[in-house]
N, C-alpha and C positions, 0 to 999 in steps of 0.2 A: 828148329822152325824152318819151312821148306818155305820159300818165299818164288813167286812167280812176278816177276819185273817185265814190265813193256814202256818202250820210248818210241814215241811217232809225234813226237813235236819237232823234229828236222827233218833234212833231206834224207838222211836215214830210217831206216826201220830197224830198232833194235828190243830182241827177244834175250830175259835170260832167267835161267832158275838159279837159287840158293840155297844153299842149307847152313843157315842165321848169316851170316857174314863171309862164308865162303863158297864161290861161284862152282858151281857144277858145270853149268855151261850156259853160254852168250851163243846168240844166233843175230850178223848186223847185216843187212843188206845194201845198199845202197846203187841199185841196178837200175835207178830211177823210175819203176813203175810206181803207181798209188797204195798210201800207206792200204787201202780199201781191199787192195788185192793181195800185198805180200805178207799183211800182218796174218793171218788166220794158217795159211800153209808154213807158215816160221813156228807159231805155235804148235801147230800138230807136230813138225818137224821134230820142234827142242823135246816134247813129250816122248817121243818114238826112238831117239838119239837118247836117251836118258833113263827110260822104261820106267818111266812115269805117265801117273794122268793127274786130272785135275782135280780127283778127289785128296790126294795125295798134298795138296798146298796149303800153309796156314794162311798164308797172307798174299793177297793178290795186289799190289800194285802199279801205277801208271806214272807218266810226266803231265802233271795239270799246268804247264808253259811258266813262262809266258813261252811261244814259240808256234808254228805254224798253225792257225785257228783250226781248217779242216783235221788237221792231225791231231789236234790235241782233243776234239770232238768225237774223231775215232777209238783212241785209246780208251778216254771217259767210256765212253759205254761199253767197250769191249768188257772189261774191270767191272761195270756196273751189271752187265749182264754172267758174268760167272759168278759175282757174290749170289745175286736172284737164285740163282743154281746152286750150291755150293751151302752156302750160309755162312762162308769164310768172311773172314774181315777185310776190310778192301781200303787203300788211302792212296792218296795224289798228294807227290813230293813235288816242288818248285822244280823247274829245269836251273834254276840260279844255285839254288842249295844243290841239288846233284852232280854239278859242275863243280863247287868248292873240294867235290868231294874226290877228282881228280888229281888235287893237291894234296902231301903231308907239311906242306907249308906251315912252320909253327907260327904262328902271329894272323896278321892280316891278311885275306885272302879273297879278291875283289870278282865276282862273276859277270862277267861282262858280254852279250849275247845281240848281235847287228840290229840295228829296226830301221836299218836305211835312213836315209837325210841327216846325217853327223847327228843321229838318237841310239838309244842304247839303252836296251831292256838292264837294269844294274842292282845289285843286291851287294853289303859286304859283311862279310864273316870275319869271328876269331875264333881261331883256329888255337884252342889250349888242351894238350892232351889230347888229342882225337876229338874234340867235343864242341862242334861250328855252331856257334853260337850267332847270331845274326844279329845285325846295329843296326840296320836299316830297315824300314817296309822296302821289300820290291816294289820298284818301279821304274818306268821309263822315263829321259831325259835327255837334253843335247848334251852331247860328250863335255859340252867347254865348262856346262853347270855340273856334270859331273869330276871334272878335275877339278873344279874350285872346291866342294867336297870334300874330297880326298886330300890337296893340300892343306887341308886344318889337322889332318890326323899326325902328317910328320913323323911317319913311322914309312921301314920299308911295308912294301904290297905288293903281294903275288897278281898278277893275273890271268885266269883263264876264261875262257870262252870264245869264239868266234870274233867277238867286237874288239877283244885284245889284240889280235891280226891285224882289224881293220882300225883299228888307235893309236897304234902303237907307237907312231911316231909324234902323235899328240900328247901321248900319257909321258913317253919319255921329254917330251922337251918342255913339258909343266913338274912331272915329280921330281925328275933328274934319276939321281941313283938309288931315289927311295920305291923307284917303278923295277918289277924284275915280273917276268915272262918265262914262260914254259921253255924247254929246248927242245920239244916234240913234238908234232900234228895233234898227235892221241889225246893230250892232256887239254886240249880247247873243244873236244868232240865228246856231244852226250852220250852213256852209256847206260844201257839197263845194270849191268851190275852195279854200278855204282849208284844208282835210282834204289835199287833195294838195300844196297847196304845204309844209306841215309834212312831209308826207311824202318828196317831192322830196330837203327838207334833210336830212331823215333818213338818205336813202339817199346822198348824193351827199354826205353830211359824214363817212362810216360808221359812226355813230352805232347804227346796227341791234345790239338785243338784243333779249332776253323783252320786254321792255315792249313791241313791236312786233309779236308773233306776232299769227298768226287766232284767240285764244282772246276770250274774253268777258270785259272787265272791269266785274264787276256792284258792289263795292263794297259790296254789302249783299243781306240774301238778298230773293226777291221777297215778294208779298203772301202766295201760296201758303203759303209756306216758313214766312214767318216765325207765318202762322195755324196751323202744323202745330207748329209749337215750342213755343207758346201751349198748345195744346192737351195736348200730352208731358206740359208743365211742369204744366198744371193737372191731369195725371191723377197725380201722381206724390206 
């Protein structure tokens, strides 16, 4: 199965193809222009680099967030308009679950991804045989209710993503030695191949529900949104 993976729910833009669970090639950029611009030249790119096209892919893939709303917005329809063309199958994996996937952590495996003001987009997995298994709904929460959480489990916990950076010294001084952290950049950063190999599993374990569709998982409203509720609530 040729799998065609895109992530534009962070400050990167990342392109890559597969064949089932083995990457051909990742195309990441992070040159700070708009996902609007760099994603469509990466994809011709990875196709041309590869001498492939898009007739040639079973499964089309994206990052449905939680993670940068405009980006995650781009992606979605990028994904939705090749299925339109194509008539390939198309699915949006969690940026939380693609991130576990970073880890071969046997056990507990906590994705943790910044939302700014001590909050944290958070999801946790077990991780048994290759096969992440999720405890949680995603969702966003202040770090302190999510180490209270996580201290009932009393097991060690991996963690990756962005918000493990910016936590870390909270997670350590609540879990103690039951907290353990990546020893690389790479492992806290999204990646399309790793977006389609969750995906792959997804589809080739039949696993596929809602939590899969092309809808947007935002987790919380945006900036807009939530200055418009601000403002309701202070006219009221």
């Amino acid at each position: 199965m040729k799998i065609l993976s895109i992530d534009t729910s962070s400050n990167a833009c990342s392109v890559a193809i597969l064949e089932d669970k083995k990457v051909i090639k990742e195309i990441t950029n992070e040159d700070g222009n708009t996902h609007s611009v760099k994603l469509m030249p990466q994809i011709e790119q990875i196709f041309k680099e590869t001498n492939l096209n898009l007739k040639d892919i079973d499964l089309l893939v994206c990052d449905k967030g939680p993670g940068s709303f405009t980006g995650i917005r781009i992606g979605i329809s990028t994904i939705k308009a090749f299925c339109d063309v194509t008539n390939s199958k198309g699915i949006g994996i969690s940026s939380l679950l693609a991130l576990a996937y970073n880890s071969d952590f046997k056990g507990y495996i906590c994705s943790l991804i910044d939302a700014k003001n001590d909050n944290a987009y958070y999801a946790l997995f077990d991780n048994t045989d290759g096969k992440y298994k999720k405890l949680d709904e995603y969702c966003c929460k202040n770090i302190n209710s999510i180490t209270e959480i996580l201290k009932v489990c009393n097991k060690p916990i991996f963690f990756v993503g962005n918000g493990s950076i910016v936590y870390k010294d909270m997670l350590e001084s609540s879990l103690k030695e039951n907290a353990i952290f990546a020893s690389n950049e790479k492992s806290n950063k999204l990646s399309a191949t790793n977006l389609g190999i969750a995906a792959f599993d997804v589809i080739s374990s039949d696993l596929y529900s809602e939590d899969f569709n092309l809808s947007p998982l935002y987790l919380r409203p945006s900036n807009a949104e939530r200055e418009l509720m601000e403002k309701q609530n202070g006219n009221k």
